[in-house]
C-alpha positions in Angstrom: -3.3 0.7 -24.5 -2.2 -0.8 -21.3 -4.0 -2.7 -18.9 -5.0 -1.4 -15.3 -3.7 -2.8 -12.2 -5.8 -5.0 -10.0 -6.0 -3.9 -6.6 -5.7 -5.7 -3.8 -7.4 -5.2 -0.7 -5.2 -4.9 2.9 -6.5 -8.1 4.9 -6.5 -5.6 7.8 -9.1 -3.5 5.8 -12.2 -2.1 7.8 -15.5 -2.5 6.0 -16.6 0.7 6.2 -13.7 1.5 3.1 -11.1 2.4 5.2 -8.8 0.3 3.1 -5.2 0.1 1.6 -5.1 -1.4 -1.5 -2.0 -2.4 -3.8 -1.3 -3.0 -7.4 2.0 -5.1 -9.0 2.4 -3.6 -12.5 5.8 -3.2 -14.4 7.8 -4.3 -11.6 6.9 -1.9 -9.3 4.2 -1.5 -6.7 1.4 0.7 -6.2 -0.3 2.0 -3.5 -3.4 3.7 -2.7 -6.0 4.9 -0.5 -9.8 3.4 -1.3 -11.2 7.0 -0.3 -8.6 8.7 -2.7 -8.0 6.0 -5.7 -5.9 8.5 -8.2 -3.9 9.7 -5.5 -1.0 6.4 -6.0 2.2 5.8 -5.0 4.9 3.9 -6.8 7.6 1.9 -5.3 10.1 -0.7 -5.8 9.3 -4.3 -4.0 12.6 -4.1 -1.8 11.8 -0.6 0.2 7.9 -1.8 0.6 9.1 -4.8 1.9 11.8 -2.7 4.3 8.7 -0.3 5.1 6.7 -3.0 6.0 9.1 -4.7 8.3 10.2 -1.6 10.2 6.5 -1.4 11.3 5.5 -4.8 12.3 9.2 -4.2 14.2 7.4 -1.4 15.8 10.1 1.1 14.5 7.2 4.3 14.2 5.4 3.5 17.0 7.0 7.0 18.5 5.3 9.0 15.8 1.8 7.9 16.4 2.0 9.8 20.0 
């Protein structure tokens, strides 16, 4: 039996649980909705990190319009 992830609240989080939460299990990471915790998505550290940087960068900023 494996162990479950422990989720990890975004620091930008709103308290009314609006949150992103993520999980470090097996190498890869997990990521999920708080208002939908078994929908999760898997992905490798390198193409979060890549994700993450293209929108602090600013580079989706167009599809928000």
């Amino acid at each position: 039996m494996s162990t479950p992830p422990t989720w990890q609240k975004s620091s930008y989080s709103h308290s009314d649980g609006e949150c992103v939460e993520l999980a470090a299990a097996d190498g890869a990471v997990r990521l999920r909705e708080s208002d939908a915790p078994n929908t999760i998505i898997t992905t490798a550290p390198r193409p979060l990190g890549a994700l993450i940087r293209g929108i602090k960068a600013g580079e989706f900023d167009h599809l928000s319009a």
